[in-house]
N, CA and C of each residue as an Amber inpcrd file, in Angstrom:
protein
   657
  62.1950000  93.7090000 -76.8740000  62.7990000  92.3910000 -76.6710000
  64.3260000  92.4880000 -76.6270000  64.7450000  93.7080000 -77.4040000
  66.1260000  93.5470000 -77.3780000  66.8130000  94.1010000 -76.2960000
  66.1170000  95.1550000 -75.5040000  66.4960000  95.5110000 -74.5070000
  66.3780000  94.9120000 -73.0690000  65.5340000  93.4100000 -73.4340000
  65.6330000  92.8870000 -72.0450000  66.8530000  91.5010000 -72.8130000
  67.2560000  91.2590000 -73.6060000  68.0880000  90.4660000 -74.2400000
  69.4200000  90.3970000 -73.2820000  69.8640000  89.3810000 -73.0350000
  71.1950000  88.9170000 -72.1560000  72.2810000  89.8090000 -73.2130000
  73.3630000  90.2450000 -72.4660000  74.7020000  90.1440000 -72.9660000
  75.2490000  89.4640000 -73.9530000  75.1200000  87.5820000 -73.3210000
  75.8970000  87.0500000 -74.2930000  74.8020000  87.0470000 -76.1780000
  73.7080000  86.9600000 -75.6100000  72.9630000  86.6600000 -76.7880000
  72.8300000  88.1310000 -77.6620000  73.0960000  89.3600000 -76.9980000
  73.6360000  90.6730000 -77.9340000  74.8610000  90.7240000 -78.6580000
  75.6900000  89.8450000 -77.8250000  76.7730000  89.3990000 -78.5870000
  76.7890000  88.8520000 -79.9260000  76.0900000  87.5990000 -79.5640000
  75.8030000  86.2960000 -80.5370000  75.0290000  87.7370000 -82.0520000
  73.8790000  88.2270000 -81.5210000  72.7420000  89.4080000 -82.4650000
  74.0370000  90.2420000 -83.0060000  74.5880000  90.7140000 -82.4850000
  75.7120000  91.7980000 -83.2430000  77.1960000  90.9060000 -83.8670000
  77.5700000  89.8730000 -83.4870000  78.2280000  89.1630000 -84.5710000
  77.4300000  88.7750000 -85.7890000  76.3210000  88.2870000 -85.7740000
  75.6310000  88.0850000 -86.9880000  75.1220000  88.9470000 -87.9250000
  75.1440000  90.1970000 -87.4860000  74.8670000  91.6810000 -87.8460000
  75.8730000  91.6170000 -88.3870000  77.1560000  91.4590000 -88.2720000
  78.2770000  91.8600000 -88.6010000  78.8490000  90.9220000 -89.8470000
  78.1670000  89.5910000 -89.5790000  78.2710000  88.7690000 -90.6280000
  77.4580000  88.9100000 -92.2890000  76.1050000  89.4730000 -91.8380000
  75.2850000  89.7690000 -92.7660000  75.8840000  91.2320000 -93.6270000
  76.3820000  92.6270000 -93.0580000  76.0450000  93.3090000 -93.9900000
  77.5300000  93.0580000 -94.2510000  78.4810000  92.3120000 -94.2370000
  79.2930000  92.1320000 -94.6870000  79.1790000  91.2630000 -96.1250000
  78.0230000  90.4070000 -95.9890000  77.7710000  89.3620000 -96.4450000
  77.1880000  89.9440000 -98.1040000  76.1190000  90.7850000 -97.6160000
  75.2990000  91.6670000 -98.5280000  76.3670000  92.8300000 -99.3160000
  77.5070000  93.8060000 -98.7730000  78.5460000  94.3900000 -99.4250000
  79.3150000  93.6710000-101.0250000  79.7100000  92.6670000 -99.8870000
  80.3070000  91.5150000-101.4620000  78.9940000  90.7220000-102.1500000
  78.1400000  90.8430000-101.4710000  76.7170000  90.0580000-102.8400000
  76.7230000  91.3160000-103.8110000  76.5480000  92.2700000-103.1250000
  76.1800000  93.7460000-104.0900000  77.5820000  94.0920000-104.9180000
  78.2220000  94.1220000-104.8790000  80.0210000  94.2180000-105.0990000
  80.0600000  93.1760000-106.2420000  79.6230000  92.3080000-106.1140000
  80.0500000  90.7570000-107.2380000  78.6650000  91.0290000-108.0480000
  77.7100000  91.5740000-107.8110000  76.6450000  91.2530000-108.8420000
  76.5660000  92.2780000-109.4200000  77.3600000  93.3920000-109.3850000
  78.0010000  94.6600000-110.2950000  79.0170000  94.3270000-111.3430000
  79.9030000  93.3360000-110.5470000  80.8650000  92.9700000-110.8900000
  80.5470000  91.9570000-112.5580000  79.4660000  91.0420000-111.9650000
  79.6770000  90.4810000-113.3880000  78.5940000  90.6860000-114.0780000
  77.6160000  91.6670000-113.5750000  76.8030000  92.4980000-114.6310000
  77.6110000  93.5850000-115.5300000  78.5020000  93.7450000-115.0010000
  79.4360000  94.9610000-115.8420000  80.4550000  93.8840000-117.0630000
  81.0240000  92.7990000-116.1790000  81.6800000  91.8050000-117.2400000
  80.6320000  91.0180000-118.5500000  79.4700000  90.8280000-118.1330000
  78.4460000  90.6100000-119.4120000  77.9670000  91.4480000-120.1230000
  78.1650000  92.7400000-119.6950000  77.5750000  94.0440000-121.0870000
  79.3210000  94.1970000-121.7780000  80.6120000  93.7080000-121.0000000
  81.5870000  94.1310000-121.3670000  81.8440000  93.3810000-122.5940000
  82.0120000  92.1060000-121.9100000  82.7360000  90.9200000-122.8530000
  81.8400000  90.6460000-124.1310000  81.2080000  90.7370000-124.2720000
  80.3580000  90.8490000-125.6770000  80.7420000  91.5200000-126.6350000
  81.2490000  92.7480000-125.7400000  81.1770000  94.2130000-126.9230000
  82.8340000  94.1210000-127.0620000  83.8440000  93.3880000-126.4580000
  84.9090000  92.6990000-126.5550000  85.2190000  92.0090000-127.6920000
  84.4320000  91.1120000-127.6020000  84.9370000  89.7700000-128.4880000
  84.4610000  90.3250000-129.7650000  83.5910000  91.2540000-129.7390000
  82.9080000  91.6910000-131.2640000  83.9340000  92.8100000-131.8810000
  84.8050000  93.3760000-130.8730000  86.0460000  94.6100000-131.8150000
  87.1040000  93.1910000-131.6110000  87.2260000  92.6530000-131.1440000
  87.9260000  91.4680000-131.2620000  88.0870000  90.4070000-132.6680000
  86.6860000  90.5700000-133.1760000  86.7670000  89.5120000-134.3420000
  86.4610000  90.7400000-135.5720000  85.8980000  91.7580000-135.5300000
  85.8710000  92.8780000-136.4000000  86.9830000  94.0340000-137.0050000
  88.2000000  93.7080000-135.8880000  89.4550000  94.6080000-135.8070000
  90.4580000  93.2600000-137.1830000  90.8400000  94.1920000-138.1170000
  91.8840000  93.6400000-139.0580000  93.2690000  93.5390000-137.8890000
  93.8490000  94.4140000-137.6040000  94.7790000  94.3300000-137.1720000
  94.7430000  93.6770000-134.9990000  95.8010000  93.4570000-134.6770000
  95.7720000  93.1200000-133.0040000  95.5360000  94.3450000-132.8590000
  97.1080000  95.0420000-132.8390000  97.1760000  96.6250000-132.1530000
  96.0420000  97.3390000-132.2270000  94.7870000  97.5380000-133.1190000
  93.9590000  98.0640000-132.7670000  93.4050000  98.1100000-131.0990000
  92.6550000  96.2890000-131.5030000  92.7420000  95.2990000-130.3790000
  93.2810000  96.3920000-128.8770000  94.3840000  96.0900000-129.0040000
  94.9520000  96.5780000-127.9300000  94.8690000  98.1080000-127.3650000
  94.6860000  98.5130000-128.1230000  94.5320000 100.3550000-128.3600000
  93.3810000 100.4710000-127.5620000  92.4250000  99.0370000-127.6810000
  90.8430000  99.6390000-126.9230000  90.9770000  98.7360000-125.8390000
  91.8840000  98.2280000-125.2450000  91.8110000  97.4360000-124.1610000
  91.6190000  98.2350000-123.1420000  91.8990000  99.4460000-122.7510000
  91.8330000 100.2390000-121.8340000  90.1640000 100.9790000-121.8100000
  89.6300000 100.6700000-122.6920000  87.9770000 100.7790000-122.5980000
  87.0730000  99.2930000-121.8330000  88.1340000  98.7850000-121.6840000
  87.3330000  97.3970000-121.5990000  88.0380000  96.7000000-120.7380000
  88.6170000  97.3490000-119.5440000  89.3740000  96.8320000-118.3530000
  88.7690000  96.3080000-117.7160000  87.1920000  96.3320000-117.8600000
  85.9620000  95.7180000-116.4530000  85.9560000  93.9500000-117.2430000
  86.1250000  93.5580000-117.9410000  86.0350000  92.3890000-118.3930000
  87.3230000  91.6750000-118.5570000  87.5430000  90.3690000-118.1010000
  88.7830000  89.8430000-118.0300000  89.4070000  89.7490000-119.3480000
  88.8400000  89.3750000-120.4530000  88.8860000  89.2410000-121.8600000
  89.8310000  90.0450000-122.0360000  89.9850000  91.2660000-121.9310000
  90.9520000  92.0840000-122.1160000  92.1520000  92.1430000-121.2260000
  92.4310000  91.7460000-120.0070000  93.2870000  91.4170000-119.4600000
  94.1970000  90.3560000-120.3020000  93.1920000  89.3920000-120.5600000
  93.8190000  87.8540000-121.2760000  94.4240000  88.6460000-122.4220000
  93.6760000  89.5640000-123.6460000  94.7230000  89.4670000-124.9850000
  95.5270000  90.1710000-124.4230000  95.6720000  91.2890000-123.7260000
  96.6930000  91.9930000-123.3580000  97.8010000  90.7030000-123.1580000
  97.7110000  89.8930000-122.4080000  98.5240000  89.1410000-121.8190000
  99.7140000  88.0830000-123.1740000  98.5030000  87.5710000-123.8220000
  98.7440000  87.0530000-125.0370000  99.4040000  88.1000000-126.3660000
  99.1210000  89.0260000-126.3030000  99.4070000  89.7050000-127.3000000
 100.7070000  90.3610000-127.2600000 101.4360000  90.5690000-125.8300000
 102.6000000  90.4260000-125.2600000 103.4020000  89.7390000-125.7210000
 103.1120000  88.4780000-125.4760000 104.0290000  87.6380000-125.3120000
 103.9750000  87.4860000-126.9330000 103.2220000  87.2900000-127.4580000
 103.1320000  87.4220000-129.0920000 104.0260000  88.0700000-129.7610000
 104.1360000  89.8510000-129.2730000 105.0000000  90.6050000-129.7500000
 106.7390000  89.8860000-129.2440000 106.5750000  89.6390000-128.3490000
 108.0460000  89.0910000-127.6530000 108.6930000  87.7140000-128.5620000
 107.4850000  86.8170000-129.5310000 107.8880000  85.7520000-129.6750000
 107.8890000  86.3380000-131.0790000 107.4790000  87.3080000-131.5920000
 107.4190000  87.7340000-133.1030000 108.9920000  88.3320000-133.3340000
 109.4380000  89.2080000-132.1780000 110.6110000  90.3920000-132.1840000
 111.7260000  88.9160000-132.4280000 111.7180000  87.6620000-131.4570000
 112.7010000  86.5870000-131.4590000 112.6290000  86.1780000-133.6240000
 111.4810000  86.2920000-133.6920000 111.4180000  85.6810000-135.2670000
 111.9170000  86.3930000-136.2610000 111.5920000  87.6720000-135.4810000
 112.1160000  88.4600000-137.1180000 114.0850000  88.2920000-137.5280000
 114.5010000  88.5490000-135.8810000 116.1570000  88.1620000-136.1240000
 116.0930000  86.8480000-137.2510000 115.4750000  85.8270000-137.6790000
 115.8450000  84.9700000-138.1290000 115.1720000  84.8240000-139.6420000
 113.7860000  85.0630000-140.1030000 113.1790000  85.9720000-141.1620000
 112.5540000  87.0260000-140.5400000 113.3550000  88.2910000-141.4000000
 112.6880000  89.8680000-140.7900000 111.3440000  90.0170000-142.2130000
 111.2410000  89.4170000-143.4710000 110.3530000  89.5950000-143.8000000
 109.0880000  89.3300000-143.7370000 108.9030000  87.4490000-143.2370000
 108.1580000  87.7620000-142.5830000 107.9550000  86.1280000-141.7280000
 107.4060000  86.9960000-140.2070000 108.2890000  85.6800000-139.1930000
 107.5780000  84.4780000-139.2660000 107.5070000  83.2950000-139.0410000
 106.9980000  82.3720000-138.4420000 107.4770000  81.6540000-137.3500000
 106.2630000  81.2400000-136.3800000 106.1710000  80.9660000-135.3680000
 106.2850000  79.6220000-135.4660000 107.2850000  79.2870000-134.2850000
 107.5020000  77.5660000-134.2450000 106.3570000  77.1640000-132.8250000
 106.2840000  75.8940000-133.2460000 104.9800000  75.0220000-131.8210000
 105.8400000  75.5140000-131.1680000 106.6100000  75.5100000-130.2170000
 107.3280000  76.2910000-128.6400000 106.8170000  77.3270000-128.9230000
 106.8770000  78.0880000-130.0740000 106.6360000  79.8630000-129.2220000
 105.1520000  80.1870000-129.2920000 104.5700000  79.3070000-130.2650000
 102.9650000  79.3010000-130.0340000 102.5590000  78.5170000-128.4390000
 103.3550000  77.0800000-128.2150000 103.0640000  76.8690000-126.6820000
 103.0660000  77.9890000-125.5770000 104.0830000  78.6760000-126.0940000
 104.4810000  80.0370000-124.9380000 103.2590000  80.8340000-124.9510000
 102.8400000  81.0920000-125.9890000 101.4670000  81.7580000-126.2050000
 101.0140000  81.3990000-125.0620000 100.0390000  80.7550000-125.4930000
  99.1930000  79.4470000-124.5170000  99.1950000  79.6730000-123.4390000
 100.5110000  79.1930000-122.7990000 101.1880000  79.4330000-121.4790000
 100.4320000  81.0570000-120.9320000 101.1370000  81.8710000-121.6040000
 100.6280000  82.9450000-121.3350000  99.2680000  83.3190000-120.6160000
  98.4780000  82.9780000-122.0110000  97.2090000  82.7670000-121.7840000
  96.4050000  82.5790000-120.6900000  96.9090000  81.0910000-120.2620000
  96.9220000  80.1810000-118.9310000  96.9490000  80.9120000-117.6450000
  98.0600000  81.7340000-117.6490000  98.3930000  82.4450000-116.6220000
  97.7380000  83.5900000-116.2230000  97.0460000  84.5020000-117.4380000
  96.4680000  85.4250000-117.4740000  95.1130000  85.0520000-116.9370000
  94.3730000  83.8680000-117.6340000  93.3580000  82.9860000-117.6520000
  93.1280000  83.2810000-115.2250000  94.3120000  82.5470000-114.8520000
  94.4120000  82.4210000-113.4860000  94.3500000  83.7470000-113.1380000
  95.1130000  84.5090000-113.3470000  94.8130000  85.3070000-112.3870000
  93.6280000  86.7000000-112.8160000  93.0120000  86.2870000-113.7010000
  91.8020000  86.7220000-113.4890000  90.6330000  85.9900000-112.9040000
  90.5730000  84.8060000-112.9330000  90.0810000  84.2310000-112.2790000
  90.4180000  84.2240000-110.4820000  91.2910000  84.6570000-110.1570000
  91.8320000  84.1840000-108.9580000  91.2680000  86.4020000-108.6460000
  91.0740000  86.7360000-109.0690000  90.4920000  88.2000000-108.9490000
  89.1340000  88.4470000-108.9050000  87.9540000  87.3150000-109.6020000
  86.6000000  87.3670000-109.4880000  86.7280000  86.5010000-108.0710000
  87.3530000  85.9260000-107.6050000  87.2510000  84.7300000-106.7110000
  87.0810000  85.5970000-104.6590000  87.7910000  86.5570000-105.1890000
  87.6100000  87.2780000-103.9630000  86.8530000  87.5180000-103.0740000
  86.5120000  87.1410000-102.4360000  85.0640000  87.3810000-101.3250000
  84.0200000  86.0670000-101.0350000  84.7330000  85.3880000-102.2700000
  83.9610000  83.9150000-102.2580000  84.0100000  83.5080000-100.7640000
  84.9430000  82.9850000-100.7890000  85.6740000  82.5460000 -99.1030000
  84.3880000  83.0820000 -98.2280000  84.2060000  84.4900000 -98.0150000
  83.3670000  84.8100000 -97.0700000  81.8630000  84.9080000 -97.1190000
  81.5230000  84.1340000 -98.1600000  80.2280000  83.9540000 -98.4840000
  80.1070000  82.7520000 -97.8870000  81.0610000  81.7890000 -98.9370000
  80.6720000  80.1430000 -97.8320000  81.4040000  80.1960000 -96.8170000
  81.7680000  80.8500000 -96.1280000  81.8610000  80.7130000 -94.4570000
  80.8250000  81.4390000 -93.4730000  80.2770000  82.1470000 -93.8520000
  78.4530000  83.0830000 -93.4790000  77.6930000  81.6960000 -93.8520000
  77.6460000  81.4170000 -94.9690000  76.5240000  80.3720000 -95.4130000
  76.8400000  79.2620000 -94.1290000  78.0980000  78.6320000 -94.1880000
  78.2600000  77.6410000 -92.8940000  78.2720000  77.9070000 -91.7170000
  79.0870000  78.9520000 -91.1300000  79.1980000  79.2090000 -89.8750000
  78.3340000  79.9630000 -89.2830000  77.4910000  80.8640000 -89.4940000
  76.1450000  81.4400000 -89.0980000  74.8990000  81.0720000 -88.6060000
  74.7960000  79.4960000 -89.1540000  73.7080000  78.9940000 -88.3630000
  73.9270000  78.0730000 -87.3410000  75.6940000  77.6180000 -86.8590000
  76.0230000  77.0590000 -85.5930000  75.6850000  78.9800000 -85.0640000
  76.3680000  79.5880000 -85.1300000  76.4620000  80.9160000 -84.5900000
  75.1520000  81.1010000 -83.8030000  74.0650000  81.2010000 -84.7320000
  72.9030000  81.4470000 -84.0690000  72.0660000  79.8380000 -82.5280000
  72.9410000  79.0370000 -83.5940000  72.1820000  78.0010000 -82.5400000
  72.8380000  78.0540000 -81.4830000  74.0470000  78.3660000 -81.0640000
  74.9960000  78.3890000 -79.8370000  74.1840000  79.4000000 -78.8590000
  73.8760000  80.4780000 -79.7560000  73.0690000  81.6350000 -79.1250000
  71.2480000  80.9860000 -78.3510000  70.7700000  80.4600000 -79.2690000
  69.8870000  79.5400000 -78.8800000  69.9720000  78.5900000 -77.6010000
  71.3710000  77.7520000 -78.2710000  71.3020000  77.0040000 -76.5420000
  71.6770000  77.5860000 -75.2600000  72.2830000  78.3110000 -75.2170000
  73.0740000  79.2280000 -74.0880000  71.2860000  80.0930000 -73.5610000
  71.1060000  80.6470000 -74.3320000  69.7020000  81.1020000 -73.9580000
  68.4300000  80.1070000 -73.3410000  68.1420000  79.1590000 -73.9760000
  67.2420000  78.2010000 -73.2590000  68.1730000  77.5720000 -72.4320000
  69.1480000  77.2350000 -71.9510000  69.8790000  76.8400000 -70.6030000
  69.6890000  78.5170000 -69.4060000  69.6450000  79.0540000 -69.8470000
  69.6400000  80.3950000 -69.1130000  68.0880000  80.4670000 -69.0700000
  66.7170000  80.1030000 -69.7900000  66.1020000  80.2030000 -69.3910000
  65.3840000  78.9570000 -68.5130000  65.9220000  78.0870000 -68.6140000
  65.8700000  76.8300000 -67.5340000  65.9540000  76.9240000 -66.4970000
  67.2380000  77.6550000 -66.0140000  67.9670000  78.0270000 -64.8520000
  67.2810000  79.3990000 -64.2630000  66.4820000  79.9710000 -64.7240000
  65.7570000  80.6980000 -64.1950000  64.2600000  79.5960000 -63.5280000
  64.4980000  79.2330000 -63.8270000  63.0620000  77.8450000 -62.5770000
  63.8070000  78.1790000 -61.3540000  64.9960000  77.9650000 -61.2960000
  65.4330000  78.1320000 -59.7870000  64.8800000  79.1380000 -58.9450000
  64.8810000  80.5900000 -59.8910000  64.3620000  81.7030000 -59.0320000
  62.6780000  82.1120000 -58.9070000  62.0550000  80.6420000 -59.6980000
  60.6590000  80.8390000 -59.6280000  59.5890000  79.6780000 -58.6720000
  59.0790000  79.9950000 -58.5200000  57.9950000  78.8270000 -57.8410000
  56.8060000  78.5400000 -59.3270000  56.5780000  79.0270000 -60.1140000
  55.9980000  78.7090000 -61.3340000  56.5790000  77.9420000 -61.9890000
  56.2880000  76.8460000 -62.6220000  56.6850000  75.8780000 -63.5310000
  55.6080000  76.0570000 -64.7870000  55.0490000  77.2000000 -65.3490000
  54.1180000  77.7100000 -66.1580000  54.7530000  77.4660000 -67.4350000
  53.8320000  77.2480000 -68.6000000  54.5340000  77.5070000 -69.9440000
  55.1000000  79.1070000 -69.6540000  54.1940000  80.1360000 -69.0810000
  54.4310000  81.6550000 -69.2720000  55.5770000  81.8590000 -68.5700000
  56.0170000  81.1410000 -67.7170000  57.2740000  81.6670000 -66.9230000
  58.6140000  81.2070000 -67.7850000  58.5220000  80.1040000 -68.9690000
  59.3360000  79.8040000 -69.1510000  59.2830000  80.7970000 -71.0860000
  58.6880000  80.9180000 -71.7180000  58.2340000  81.0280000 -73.0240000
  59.1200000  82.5670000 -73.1950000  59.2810000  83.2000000 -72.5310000
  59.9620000  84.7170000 -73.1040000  61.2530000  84.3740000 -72.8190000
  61.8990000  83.2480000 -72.1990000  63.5350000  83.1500000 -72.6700000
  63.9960000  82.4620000 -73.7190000  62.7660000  81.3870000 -74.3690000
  62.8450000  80.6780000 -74.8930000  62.8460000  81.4080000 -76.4740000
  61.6410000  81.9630000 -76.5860000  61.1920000  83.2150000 -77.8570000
  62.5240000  83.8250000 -78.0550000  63.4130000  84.4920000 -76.6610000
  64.5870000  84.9550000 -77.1390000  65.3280000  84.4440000 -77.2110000
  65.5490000  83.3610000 -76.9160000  66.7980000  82.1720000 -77.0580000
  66.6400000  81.8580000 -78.6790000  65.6700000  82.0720000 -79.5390000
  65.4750000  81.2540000 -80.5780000  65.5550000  82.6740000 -81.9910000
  65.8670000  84.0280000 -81.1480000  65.6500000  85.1560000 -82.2590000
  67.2310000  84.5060000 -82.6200000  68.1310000  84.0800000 -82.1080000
  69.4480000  83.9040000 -82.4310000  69.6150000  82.9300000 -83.4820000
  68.7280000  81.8480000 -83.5070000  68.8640000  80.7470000 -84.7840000
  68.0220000  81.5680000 -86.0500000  67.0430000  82.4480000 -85.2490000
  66.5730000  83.2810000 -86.6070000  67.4300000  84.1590000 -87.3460000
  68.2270000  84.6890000 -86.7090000  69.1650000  85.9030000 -87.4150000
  70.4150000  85.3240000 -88.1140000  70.7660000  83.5120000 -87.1980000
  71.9000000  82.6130000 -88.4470000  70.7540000  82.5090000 -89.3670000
  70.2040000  81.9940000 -89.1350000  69.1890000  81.6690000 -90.9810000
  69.5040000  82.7960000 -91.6440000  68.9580000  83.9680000 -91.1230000
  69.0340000  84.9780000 -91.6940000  70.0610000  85.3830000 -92.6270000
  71.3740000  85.5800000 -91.7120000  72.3910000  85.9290000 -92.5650000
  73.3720000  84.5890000 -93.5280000  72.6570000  83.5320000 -93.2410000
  73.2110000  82.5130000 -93.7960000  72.6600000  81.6270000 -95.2180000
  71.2130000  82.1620000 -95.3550000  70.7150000  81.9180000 -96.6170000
  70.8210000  82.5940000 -97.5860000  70.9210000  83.8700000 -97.7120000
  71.1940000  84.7540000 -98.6200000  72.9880000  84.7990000 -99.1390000
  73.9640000  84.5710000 -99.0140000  75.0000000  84.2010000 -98.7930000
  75.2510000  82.9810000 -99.3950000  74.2290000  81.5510000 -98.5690000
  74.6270000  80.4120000 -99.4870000  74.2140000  80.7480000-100.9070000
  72.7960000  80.9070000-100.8370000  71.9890000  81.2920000-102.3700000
  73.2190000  82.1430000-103.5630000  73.7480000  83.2290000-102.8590000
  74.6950000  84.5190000-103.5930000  75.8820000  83.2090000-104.1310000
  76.1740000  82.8870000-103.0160000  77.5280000  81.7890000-103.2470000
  77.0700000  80.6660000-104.5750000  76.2520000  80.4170000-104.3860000
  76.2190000  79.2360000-105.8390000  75.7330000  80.1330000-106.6880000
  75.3490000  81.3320000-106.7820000  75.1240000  81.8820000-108.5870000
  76.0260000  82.5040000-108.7970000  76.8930000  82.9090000-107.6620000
  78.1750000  83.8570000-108.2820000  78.9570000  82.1450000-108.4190000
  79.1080000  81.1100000-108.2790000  79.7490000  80.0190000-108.9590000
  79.6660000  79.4750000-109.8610000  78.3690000  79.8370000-110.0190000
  77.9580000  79.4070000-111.7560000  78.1610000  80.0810000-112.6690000
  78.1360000  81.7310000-112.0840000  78.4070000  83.1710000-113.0470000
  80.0880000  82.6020000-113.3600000  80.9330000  82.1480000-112.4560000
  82.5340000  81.9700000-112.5870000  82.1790000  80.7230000-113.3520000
  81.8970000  79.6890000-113.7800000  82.0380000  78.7290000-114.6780000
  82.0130000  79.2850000-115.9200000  80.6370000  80.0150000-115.9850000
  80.6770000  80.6450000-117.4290000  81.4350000  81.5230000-117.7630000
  82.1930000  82.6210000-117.3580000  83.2910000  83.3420000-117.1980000
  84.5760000  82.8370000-117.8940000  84.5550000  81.4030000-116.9480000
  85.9100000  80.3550000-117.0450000  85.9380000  80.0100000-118.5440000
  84.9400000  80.1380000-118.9510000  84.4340000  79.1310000-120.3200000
  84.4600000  80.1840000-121.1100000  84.2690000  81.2750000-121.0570000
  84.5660000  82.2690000-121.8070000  85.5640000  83.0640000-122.2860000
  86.2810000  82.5000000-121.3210000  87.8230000  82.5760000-121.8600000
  88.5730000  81.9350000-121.9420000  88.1660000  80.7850000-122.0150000
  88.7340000  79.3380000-122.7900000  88.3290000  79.3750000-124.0860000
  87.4450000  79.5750000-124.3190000  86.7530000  79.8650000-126.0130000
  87.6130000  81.3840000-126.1660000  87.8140000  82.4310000-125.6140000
  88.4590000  83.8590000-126.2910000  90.1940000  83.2440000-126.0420000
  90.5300000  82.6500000-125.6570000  92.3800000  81.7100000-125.6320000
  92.4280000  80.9950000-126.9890000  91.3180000  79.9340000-127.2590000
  91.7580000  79.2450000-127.9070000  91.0030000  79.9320000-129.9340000
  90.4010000  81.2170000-129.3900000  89.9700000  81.6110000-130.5380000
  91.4200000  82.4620000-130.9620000  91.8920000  83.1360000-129.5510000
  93.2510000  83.7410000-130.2860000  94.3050000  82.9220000-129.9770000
  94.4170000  81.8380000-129.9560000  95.4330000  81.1040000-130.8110000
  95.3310000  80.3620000-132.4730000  93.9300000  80.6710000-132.6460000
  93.7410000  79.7940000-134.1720000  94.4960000  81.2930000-134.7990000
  94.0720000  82.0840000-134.0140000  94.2740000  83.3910000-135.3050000
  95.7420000  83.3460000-135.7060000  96.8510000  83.4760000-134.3170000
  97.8640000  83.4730000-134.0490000  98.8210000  82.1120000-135.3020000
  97.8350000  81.0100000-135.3720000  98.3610000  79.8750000-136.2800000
  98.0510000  80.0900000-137.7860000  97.1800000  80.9150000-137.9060000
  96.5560000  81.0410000-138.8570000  98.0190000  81.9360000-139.7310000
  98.0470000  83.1560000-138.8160000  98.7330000  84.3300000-139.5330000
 100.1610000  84.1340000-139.4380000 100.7440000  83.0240000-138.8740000
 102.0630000  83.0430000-138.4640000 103.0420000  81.9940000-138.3240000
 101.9450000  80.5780000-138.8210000 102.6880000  79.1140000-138.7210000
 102.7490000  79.4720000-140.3800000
């Protein structure tokens, strides 16, 4: 079938080819991705609340680079040291932190918060644009094909279902192959969005757990 297939509709078959294993790369890519961040962040937050000191903390952040969690204290724990070094000039025995430099915290946080988020987010884009644009893709391929097999009546004296049914069958593999590459993609696209909510939420709870600590040890 594919070798009696028109031009344009090999076209239409090999853009959608092109859409799919692209499609399937980043499904497989992201569902590594936050299968590796859920065995991570667990085993995170647990040397996280078990560690006496930060610097430990920090010492193992480099074991635990696959999970954003560690990006974030890194981020926070920075700026921590930066707002501690300002305190000690003023008591070096021992500092306390004013609301501004705990806001700065925060801030921090926030920022770190984004752009890990703005790093799982990658490839999204081309999931919901496969999920949307793939099944005009295939139907364009569809109509162009049953107009092409219409226009073949001209060169027939048969007006048969059989004379018309094998342009039609191939006019229609093209809406099969948008489905194709366009359901798997939408489906990928809303659980990797739900996987990022909980993510989001997980480090809104690991921000605002290390700022109690931060108030705790230092207001």
């Amino acid at each position: 079938m594919l070798a009696k297939t028109s031009g344009f509709a090999l076209i239409i078959l090999l853009l959608l080819l092109a859409f799919s294993l692209l499609s399937w790369t980043i499904i497989f890519r992201k569902w590594l991705t936050f299968r590796h961040i859920s065995q991570r962040s667990h085993a995170f937050v647990a040397l996280f609340r078990k560690s006496s000191r930060l610097s430990d903390v920090s010492s193992a952040c480099e074991l635990y680079q696959g999970t954003p969690l560690s990006g974030i204290f890194s981020a926070g724990y920075h700026e921590l040291n930066a707002q501690i070094q300002t305190s000690n000039a003023q008591n070096p025995n021992h500092p306390v932190l004013a609301d501004r430099q705990i806001v700065g915290i925060q801030r921090a946080l926030q920022r770190a918060s984004t752009a890990e988020l703005s790093v799982l987010e990658k490839g999204m884009s081309w999931l919901a644009t496969t999920g949307s644009v793939t099944p005009f893709i295939g139907l364009l391929g569809t109509v162009v094909g049953i107009i092409n097999a219409f226009l073949g009546f001209e060169k027939t004296a048969s007006l048969s279902i059989q004379a018309v049914a094998p342009g039609i069958s191939e006019a229609l593999i093209a809406t099969a192959a948008g489905l194709f590459a366009a359901i798997p993609a939408v489906v990928a696209y809303n659980q990797f969005v739900a996987r990022m909510k909980n993510v989001a939420a997980e480090m809104d709870d690991f921000s605002s757990e290390f700022i109690n600590l931060v108030e705790r040890s230092f207001s």
